[in-house]
N, C-alpha and C positions, 0 to 999 in steps of 0.2 A: 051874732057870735061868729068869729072865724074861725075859720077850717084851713086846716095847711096839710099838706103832703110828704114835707120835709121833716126826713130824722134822722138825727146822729149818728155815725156806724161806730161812737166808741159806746154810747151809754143806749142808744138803742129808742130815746125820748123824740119826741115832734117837736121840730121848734119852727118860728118862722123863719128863719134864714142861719146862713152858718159861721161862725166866726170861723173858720181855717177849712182850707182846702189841702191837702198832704198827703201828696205821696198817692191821690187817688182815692185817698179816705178824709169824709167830712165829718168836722167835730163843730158840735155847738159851743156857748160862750163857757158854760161851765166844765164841760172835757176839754176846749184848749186851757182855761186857767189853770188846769190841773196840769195837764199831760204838757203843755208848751211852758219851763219857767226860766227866768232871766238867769243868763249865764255866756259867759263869751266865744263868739263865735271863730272857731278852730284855725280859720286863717284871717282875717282881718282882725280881728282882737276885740271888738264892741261888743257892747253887752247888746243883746235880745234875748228874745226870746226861741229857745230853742227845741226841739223834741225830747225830754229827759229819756229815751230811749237807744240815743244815737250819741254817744259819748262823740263824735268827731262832726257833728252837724255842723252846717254852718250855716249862714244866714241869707233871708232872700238875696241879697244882692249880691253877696259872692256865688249863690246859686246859677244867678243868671251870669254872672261874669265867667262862660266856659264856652268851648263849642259847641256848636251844634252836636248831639249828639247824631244825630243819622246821617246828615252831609259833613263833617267837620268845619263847616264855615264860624268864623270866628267874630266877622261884624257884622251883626245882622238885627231886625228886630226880632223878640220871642214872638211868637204865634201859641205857644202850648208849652206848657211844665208838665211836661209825661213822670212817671212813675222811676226815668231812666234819667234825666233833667231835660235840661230846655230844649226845647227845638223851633229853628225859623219859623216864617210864614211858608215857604211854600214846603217843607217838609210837615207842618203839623197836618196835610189835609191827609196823613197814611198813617193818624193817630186817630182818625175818628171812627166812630163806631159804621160799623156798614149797616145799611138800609136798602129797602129794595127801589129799584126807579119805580116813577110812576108809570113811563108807558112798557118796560118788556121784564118788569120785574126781578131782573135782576141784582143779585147785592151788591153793591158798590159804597168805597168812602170815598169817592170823587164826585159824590153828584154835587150839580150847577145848573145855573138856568142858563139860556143862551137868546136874549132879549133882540139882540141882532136879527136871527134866525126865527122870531117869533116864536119862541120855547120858555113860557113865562113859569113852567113848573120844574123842580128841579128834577133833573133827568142824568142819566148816566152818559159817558164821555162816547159811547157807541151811536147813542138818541141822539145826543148832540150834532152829529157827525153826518147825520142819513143825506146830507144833500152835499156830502163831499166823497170824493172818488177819484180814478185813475184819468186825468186830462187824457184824451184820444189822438191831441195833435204832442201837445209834449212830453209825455207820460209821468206829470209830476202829481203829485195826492195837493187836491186844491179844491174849492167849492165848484161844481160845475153848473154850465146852463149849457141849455139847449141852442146849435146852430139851427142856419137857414134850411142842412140835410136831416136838421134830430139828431146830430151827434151830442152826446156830452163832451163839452170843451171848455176850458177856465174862461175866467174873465179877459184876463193879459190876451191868449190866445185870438178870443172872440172879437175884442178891438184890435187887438196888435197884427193880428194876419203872421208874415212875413216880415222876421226882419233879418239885413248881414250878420253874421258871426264876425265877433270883434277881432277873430285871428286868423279862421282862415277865409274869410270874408264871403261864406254861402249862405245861401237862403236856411233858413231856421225859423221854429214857430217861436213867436212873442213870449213866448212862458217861460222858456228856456232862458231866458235874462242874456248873457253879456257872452258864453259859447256854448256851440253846440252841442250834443250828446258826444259826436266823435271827438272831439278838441278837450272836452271835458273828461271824458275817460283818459287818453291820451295823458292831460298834465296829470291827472290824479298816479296815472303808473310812473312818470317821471317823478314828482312827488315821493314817493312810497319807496324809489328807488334810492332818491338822494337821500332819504333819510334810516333807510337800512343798511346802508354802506356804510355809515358812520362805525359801524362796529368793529369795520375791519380794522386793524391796526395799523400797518399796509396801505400805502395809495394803490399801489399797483393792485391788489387783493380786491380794493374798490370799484375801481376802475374794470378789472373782468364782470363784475357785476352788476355794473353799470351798462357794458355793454350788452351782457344777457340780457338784461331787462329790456333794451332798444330793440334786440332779437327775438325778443319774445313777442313782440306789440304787433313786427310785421309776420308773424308765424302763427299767431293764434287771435289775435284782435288784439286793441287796445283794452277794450273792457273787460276779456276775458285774462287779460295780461295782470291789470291792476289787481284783481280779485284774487290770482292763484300765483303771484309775485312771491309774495313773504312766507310761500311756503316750501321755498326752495331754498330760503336763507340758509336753513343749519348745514343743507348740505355743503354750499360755497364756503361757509364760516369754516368746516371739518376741512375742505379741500386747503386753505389757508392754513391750518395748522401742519399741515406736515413741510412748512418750511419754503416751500418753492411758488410759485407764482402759477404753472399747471403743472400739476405731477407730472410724469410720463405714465401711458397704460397698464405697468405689471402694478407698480407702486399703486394707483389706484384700484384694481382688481386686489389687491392685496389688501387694503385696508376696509374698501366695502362691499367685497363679495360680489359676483354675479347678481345674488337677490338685491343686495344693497346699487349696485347700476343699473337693474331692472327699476328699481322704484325711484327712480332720476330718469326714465329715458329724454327728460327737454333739455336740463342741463348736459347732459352725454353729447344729445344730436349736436347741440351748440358746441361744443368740443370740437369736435368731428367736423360737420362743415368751415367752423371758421381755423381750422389745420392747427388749434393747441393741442390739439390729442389725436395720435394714432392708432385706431382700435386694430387688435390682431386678434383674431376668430379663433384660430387656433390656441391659443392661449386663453382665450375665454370660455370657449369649449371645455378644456380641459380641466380650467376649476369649475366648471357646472360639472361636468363629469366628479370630479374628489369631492367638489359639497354633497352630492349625491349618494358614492359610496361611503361616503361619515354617518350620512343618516341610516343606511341599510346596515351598518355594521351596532350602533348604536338601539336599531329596533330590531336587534337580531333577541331569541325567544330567552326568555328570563334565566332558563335552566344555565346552570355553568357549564354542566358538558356541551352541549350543543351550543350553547356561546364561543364556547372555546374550538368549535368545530371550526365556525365560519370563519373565525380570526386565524386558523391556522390555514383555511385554503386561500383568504386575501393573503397573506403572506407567500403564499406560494403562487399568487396570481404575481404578485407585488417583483419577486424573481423572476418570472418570465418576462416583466414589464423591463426591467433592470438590465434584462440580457439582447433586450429588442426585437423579443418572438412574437411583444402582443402589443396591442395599445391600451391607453387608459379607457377608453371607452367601450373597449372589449371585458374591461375588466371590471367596470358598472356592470356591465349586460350579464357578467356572468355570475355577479356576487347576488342577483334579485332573483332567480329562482332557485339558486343554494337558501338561501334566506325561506324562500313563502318552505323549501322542500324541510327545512327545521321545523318551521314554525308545524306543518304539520304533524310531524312527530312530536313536538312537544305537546300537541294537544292529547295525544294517546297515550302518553304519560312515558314516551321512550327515549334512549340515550342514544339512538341511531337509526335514521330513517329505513322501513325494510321496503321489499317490493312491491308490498301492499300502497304503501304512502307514495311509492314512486308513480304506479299505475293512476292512485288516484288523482296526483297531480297532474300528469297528463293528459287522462280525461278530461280533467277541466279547465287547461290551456295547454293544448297541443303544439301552439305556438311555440312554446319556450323547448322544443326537443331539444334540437341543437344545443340549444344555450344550458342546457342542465346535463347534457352529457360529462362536460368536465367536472364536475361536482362529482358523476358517480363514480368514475373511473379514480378519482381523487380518494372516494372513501371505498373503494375495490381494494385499492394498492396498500393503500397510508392505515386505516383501520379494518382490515378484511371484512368488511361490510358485503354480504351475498347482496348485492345488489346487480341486474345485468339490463342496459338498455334493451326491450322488446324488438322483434326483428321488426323489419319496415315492411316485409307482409302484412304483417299482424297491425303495424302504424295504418296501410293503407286499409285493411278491411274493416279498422276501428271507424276512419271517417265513411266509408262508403258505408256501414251498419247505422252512424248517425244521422248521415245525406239522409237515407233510405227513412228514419222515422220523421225525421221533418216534414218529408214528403206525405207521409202515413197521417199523420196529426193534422194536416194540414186538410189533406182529403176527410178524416174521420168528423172533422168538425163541421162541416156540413150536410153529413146524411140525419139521418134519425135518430136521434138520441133515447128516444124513446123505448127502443128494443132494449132489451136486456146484454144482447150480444154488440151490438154498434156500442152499450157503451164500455162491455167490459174490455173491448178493443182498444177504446181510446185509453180506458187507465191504463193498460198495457202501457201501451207505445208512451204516454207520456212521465212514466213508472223509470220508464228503462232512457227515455231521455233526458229526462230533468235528473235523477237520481241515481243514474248506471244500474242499474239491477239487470241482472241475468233473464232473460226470459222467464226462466222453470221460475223464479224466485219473485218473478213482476206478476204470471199466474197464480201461484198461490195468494200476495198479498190482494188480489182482486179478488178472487174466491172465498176468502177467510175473513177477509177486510170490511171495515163499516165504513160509510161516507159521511163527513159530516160537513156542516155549513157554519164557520165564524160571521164573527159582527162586521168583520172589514168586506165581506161580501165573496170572500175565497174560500175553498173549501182542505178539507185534509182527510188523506184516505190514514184510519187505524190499522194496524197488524204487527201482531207479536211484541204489544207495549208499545212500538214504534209508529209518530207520526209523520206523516207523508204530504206536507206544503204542494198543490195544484197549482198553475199560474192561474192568474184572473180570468183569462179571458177562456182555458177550458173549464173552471169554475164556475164561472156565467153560465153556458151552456147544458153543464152538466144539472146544473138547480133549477134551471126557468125549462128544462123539458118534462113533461111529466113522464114518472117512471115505471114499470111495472112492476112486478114482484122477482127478486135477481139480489146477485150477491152485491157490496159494494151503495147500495140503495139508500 
């Protein structure tokens, strides 16, 4: 009695073999009779048989009469009638089901034997592979063997030695075929050049690009030339569009920004050395300077008032520029901490910076004095804003109170942390450095204060609902000494 394994997936029966394969589903003789009945097929006209499911079927042979569905080749033999229709021989092996190799089990639907190679089972394209690699004399991926030193080196190499380059007539390894690595890079960027330049419209448009590309080759290598070539096209392409053969400098600063000649600096230099283009510094300068003040004026604080703040003192910066009392890059300097001195007011939910917000800004860049002075005297006059620049006593005993805790932190972090007093010291001083706090008001927070230890491995002193971020490295210190009984603990 036989035994089969084979069943229908329309009626679900065992049969020994299948009258139709379709579509990925197999019917025995009595589900195609049913389901396949004679009628003419949609584009050549003959009668067969066709799926009564599919009102526009058509028939094997106009099936196969199409392209390739995955490559679009159009003569070819079939290899596979997928789900999707036909496809080649060498596209159907990315239709088979994947399987593991035999030797590193990986899934693959490319496995092959490699009979060459003594590889009689079928094995994946990696197993295939294991006795190929990077030649050591010509750096080509080839089969290698073993030299007279144990190098890996291809065959060609291994017999070939030494041979001339067909161009520039130097020694070169055998592997390397007909030119060398340099001669080979070399025509590849010539190549890539002649046929990018096609785009131009322009001989002339061409022709600077052409040159670039020559310019490039002796400025960065050949090989590096050919690879990073065509990604300079769009910029030449846009230089071509405005008409002229090289712009002149303002017109280019004009149409791609400082940032936009910042991200060309090869094509620029090429400008520059070969005398098509004059760069003037001062002119370049000066729109990095206005791209700069657009953004400061742009990220100025969401509030209207205070928008409307900054935009009336660039206008009134904008009039001293106008009159020749300042420069434009006086006028950056002084719109970026009118801006940070907003932004802090608007976080405290106010319509004009007070002294408070002045002070704090300064504490924490003393740098910008100078430069924020015009801002206050600006909102003194214009909005009677109580605001008054701190006298320069008081500027210089600020920095010599913070010299002096540098110093203080600096020594405290090496005594004994252990005591109760060494460390209520250091929260002090590092209290009143990191966070400005008044002495009387950096002792209480240590006195009253809990210490705790987060997960990033820093600590934060508690007091009065408020917490108080340690730097790491006196956080370290403060957790890894052991501590006695004391405030701050």
């Amino acid at each position: 009695m036989s035994t089969t394994t084979k069943r229908c997936d329309e009626c679900g029966r065992l049969t020994a073999n299948y009258q139709r394969v379709y579509r990925g589903s197999r019917y025995c003789g009595s589900c195609y009779a049913r389901v396949f009945q004679p009628r003419r097929c949609s584009r050549c006209n003959k009668i067969t048989r066709l799926h009564v499911g599919e009102p526009e079927a058509l028939c094997r042979q106009c099936e196969r009469d199409v392209p390739c569905v995955r490559c679009g080749k159009l003569s070819y033999s079939i290899g596979r009638i997928t789900p999707y229709g036909p496809v080649c021989n060498a596209c159907s092996v990315h239709f088979r089901e994947e399987r593991p190799c035999i030797r590193c089990g990986k899934l693959s639907r490319l496995l092959s034997r490699n009979l060459k190679a003594g590889i009689e089972e079928q094995v994946c394209p990696a197993c295939q592979r294991v006795d190929h690699g990077t030649c050591s004399r010509c750096r080509r991926s080839r089969q290698l063997l073993d030299d007279d030193h144990g190098r890996k080196v291809c065959k060609t190499c291994l017999e070939g030695g030494s041979i001339p380059c067909s161009q520039c007539n130097k020694p070169m390894p055998a592997g390397r075929g007909q030119r060398c690595e340099s001669c080979y890079w070399a025509g590849l960027a010539a190549k890539r050049a002649a046929t990018a330049s096609e785009v131009f419209p322009l001989r002339e448009h061409a022709e600077v690009f052409r040159d670039f590309a020559r310019w490039l080759c002796t400025e960065v290598g050949a090989q590096k030339a050919a690879v990073t070539l065509l990604k300079y096209l769009q910029f030449f392409v846009e230089v071509a569009s405005l008409g002229v053969k090289t712009p002149p400098y303002p017109e280019l600063l004009q149409y791609f920004s400082t940032m936009g000649l910042r991200r060309n600096l090869l094509p620029m230099r090429f400008f520059e050395l070969t005398s098509r283009v004059v760069v003037d510094e001062q002119q370049k300068q000066d729109a990095s300077d206005q791209r700069r003040i657009e953004a400061t004026l742009s990220g100025a604080p969401s509030a209207s008032c205070l928008r409307e703040l900054l935009h009336q003192y660039h206008g009134a910066l904008r009039r001293r520029l106008a009159a020749g009392k300042t420069s434009l890059r006086s006028v950056r300097l002084s719109l970026t901490p009118a801006a940070a001195l907003l932004t802090i007011a608007a976080e405290s939910g106010r319509s004009l910076p007070t002294q408070d917000d002045l002070l704090q800004y300064l504490s924490s860049t003393p740098g910008q004095w100078a430069a924020v002075t015009g801002f206050v005297n600006f909102l003194s006059v214009e909005h009677g804003a109580p605001l008054q620049m701190p006298a320069k006593t008081e500027r210089r005993s600020t920095f010599r109170l913070r010299r002096g805790l540098e110093r203080a932190i600096a020594k405290q972090l090496e005594s004994d942390l252990s005591e109760p007093a060494a460390r209520a010291a250091l929260l002090e001083s590092t209290l009143r450095y990191f966070h400005h706090m008044p002495a009387r008001v950096a002792k209480q927070a240590v006195a009253g204060g809990s210490l705790t230890a987060s997960t990033d491995g820093s600590a934060f002193v508690f007091h009065a609902g408020t917490s108080y971020r340690l730097p790491l490295e006196v956080s370290r210190r403060l957790l890894a000494s052991p501590v006695k009984s004391s405030a701050c603990s």
